[in-house]
C-alpha positions as CSV (number, residue, x, y, z in Angstrom):
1,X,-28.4,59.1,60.6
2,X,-28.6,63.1,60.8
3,X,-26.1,64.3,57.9
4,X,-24.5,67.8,58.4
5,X,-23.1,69.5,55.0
6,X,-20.2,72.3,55.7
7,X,-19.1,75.2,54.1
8,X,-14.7,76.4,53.7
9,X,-15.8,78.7,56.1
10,X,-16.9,75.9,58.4
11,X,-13.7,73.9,57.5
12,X,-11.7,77.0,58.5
13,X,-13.0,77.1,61.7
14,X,-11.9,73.9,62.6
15,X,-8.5,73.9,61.4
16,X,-8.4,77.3,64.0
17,X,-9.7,74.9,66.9
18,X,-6.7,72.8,66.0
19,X,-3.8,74.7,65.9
20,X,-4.2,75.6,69.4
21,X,-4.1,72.3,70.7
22,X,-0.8,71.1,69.4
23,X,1.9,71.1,72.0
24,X,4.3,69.4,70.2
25,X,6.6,70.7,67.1
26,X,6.0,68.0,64.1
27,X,8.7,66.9,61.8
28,X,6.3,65.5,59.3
29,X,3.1,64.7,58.5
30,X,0.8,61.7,56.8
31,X,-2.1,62.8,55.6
32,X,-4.6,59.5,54.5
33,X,-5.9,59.9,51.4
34,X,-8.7,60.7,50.6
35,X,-10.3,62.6,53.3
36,X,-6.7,63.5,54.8
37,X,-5.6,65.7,52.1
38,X,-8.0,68.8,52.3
39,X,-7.1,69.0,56.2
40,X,-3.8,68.0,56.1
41,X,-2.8,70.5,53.3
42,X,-4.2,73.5,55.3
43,X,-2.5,72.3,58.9
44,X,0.9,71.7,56.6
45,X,0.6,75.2,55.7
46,X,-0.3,76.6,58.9
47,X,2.3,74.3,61.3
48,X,4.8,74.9,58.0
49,X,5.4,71.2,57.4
50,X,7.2,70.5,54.5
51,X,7.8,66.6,55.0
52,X,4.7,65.5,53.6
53,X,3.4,62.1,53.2
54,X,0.6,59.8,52.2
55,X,-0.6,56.6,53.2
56,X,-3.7,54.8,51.2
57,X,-5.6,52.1,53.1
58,X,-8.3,49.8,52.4
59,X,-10.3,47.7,54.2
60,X,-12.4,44.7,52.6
61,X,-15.5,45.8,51.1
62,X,-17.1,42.2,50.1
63,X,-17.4,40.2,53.7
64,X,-20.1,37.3,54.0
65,X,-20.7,38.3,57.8
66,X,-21.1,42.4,58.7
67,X,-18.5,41.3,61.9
68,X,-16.1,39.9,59.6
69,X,-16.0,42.9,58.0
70,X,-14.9,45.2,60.9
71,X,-12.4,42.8,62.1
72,X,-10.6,42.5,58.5
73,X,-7.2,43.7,58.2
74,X,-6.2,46.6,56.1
75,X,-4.7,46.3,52.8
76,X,-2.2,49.3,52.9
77,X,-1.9,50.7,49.3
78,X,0.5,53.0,49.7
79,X,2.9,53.9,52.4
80,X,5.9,55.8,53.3
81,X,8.9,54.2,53.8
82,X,10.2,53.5,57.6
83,X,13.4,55.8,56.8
84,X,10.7,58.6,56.2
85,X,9.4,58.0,59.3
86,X,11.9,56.8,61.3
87,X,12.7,59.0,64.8
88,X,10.2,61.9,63.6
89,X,7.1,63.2,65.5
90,X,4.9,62.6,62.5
91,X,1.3,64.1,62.8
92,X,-1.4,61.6,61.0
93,X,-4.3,63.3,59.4
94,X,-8.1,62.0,58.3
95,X,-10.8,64.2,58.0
96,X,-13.3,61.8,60.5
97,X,-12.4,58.9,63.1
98,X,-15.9,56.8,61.9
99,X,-15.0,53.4,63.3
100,X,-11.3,54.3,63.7
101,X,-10.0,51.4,62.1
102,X,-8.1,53.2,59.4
103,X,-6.4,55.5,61.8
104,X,-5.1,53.1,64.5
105,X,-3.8,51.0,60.8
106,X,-1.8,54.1,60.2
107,X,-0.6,55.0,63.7
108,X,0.1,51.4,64.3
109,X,2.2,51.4,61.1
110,X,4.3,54.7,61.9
111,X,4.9,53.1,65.2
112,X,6.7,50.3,64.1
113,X,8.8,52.2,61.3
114,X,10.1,53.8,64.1
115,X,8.5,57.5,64.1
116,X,6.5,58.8,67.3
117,X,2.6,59.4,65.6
118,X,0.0,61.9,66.7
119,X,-3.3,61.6,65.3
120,X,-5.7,64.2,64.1
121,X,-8.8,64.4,62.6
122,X,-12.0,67.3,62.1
123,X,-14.3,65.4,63.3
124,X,-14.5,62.3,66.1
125,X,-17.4,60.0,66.3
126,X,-17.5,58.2,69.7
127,X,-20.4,56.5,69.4
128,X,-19.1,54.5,65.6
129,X,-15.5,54.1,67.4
130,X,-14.6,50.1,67.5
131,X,-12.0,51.0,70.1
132,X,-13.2,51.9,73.4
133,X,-11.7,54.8,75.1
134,X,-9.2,55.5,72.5
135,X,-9.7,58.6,70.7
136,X,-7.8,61.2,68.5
137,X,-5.0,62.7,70.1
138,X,-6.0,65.9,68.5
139,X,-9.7,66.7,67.6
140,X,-12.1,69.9,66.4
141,X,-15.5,68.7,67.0
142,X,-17.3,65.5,68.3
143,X,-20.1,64.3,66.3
144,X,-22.8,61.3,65.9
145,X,-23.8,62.7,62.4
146,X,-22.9,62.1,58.7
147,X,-20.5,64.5,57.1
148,X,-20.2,66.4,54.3
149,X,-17.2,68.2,53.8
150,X,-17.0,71.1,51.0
151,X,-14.3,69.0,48.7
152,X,-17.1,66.3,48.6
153,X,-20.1,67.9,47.0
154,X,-20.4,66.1,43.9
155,X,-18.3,67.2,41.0
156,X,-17.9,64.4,38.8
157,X,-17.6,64.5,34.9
158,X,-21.1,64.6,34.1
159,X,-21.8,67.4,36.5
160,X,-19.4,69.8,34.8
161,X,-21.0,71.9,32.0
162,X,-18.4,72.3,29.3
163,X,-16.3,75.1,30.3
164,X,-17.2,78.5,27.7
165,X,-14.9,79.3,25.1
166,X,-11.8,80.8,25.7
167,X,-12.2,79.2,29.4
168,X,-9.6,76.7,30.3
């Protein structure tokens, strides 16, 4: 699979081919952590959203069959409550549709607590989508690669030097 690594200023450029494309006002957003929360920080700020939420969602990792695995059901981690949803054009965020599976969990879920969801992501992968014609409502590129967002390079604790001192 071709992988594509992309800079903030490539980021950037994406959130500016969104903006234009929304044609409704939002009264809140879910952002889906992880990938969610870069992109849907920089859209609350730009669309001035200040009814922010998150929803966590996991699929099975450990299936005997590979088929089994895509058909599992999501355990939701963490979720609004329906009285945060409830009645409000709630924009969902993710940073790719892959398979879609998490997305249409969300939007599915915000349906049936009652709010009216939009869904949104950087990038959307048609040919990994498990569902047909469905697609994003709102999209800034279409891809078939692998990517690598800025906030993902790796950074863990044992790739941070010790900081000098005086610093931090």
């Amino acid at each position: 699979m071709r992988k594509e690594v992309l800079t903030w200023h490539d980021v950037d450029a994406l959130i500016d081919h969104l903006i234009p494309q929304f044609d409704v006002a939002f009264d809140a957003m879910v952002m889906i952590s992880r990938g969610g929360i870069v992109p849907g920080g920089m859209l609350a700020e730009a669309l001035n959203l200040t009814h922010i939420l998150m929803a966590a969602v996991d699929f099975p990792a450990q299936m005997a069959m590979e088929r089994a695995k895509l058909v599992a059901w999501p355990k939701f981690i963490q979720f609004p409550e329906e009285h945060l949803l409830a009645d409000r054009r709630t924009l969902i965020v993710d940073d790719v549709w892959g398979s879609g599976r998490t997305m249409t969990a969300v939007r599915a879920r915000v349906e049936a607590a009652g709010g009216v969801p939009y869904t949104c992501v950087l990038h959307f992968n048609p040919h990994r989508s498990l569902f047909g014609a469905l697609r994003p409502d709102f999209y800034a590129a279409v891809t078939d690669a692998y990517i690598v967002y800025p906030w993902e390079i790796d950074r863990g604790p044992d790739k941070v030097l010790a900081s000098p001192a005086g610093v931090g």
